[in-house]
N, C-alpha and C positions, 0 to 999 in steps of 0.2 A: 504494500500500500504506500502510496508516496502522501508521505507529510505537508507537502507544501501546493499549496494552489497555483495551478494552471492554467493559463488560459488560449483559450483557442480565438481568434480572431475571424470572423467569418464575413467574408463580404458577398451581401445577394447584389447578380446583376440581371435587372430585367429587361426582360424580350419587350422590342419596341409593338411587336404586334400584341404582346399582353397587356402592354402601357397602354393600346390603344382600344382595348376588346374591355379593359377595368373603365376606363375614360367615359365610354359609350355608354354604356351599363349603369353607369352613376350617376349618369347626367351630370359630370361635376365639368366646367366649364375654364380652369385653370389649365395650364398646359405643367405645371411643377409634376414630377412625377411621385414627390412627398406626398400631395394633394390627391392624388389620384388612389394613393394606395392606404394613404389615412386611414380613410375608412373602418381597411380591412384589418388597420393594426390592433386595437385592443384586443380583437377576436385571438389575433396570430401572436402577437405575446401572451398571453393566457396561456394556449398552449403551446409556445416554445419555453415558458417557465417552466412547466409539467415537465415538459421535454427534458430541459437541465438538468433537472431533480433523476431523471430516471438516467442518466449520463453520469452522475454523481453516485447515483447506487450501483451502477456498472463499474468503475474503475476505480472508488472508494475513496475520491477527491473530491472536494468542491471547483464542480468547472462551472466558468463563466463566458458565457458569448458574448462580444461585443458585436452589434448590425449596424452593419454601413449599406444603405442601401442606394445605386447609384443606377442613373439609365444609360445605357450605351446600346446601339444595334450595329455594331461594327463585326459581327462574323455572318458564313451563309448560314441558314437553319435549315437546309434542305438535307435528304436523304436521312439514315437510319440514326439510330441514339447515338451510336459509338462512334459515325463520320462526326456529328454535330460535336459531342465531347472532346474529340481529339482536336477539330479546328476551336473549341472554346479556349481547350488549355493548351494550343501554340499561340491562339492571342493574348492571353492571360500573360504566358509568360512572356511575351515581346511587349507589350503593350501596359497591362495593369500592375505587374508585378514592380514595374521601376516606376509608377504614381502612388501607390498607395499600400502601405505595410498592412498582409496578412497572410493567415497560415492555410485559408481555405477558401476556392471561391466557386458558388454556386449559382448558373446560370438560372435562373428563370423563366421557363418558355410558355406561349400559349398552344403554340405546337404540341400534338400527342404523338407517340410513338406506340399507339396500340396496347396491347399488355404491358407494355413496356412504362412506367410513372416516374422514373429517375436512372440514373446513373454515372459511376464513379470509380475511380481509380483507387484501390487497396493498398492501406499504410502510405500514403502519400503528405498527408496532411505536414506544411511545411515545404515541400517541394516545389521547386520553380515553374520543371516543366509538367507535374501532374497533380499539384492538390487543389481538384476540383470536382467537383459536377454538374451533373445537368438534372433540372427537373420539369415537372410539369401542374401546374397549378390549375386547379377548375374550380368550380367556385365553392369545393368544399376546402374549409383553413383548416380543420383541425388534420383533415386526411395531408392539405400540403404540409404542415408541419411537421407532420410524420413521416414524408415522403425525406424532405432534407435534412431532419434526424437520420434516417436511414444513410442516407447518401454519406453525410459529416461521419456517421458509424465507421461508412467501409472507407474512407479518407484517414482516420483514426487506425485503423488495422482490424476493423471489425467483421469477420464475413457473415454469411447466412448464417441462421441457426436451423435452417430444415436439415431434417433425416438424425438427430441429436435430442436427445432426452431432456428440452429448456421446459422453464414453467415461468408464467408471466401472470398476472390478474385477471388480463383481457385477455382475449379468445385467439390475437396472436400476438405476437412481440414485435419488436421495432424492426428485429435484424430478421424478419421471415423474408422470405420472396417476392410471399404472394403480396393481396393486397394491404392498405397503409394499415399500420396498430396502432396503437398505443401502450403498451405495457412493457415496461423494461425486462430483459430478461437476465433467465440466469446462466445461459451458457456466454462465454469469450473465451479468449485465448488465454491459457492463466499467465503468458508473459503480458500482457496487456498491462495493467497496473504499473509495471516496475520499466516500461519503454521510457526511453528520454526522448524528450521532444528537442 
């Protein structure tokens, strides 16, 4: 168990076509993209709070997120999850890494990928050229928050827990496959704890 608190730096960056699909929806009439996503913060801190707390039962530290949230449409979103991730984190690291200090950065998108609701590069977190992911946000917060929990998990060094004897509260755990959770679990990797960031 590490003694001392940690923290993870997380920056969400959102998809112009999200910025523009929240914009619409809102009828909010500002172009700020703070404004546009206002809204949906108290909902989306409520449960990134939960989220921390179950982050904290996982590695037996108090972690803290810090969110910067920033608009850029500067990569293509076309084709499969894993084309979009990879051109996310070569611009990340050309581009965002030398503006703005963090250890993790999660795209945003309005785009679906089918079954597919996020992903993300394993044990990365801190890395130039891959600590990131990709997510995808609809208009349910509690399931996005869950979604970029998961993603930050496997950024962290966290993989699935399917096919593994976990137990969580809720019906799945954060690190399942399937669809978004809520309940922290109890399988990780038992180096997980004692990693140095």
């Amino acid at each position: 168990v590490l003694h001392k608190t940690h923290y993870v730096e997380l920056l969400l960056v959102v998809d112009n076509d999200r910025v523009r699909h929240t914009h619409t929806h809102t009828h909010t009439h500002t172009h700020s993209t703070c404004s546009v996503i206002k809204p949906r913060l108290p909902q989306l801190c409520a449960d990134w709070s939960s989220l921390i707390l179950q982050f904290k039962h996982m590695n037996g530290n108090e972690t803290a997120v810090r969110e910067q949230m920033i608009h850029l449409n500067l990569i293509n979103t076309e084709g499969g999850a894993g084309e979009v991730l990879s051109r996310f984190t070569q611009w990340r690291e050309k581009e965002l890494v030398p503006r703005r200090r963090h250890d993790s950065a999660q795209l945003i998108l309005m785009k679906s990928f089918g079954v597919t609701a996020g992903m993300a590069y394993v044990s990365t977190v801190c890395s130039r050229s891959h600590g990131g992911g990709i997510n995808f946000l609809n208009n349910n917060v509690a399931a996005f928050a869950s979604i970029v929990a998961h993603e930050l998990g496997h950024n962290l060094g966290m993989n699935h827990d399917d096919g593994r004897s976990c137990s969580c509260p809720a019906a799945a755990c954060i690190m399942h496959s399937g669809p978004p959770a809520s309940g922290s679990t109890s399988c990780w990797d038992p180096t997980f704890p004692t990693r140095e960031w």
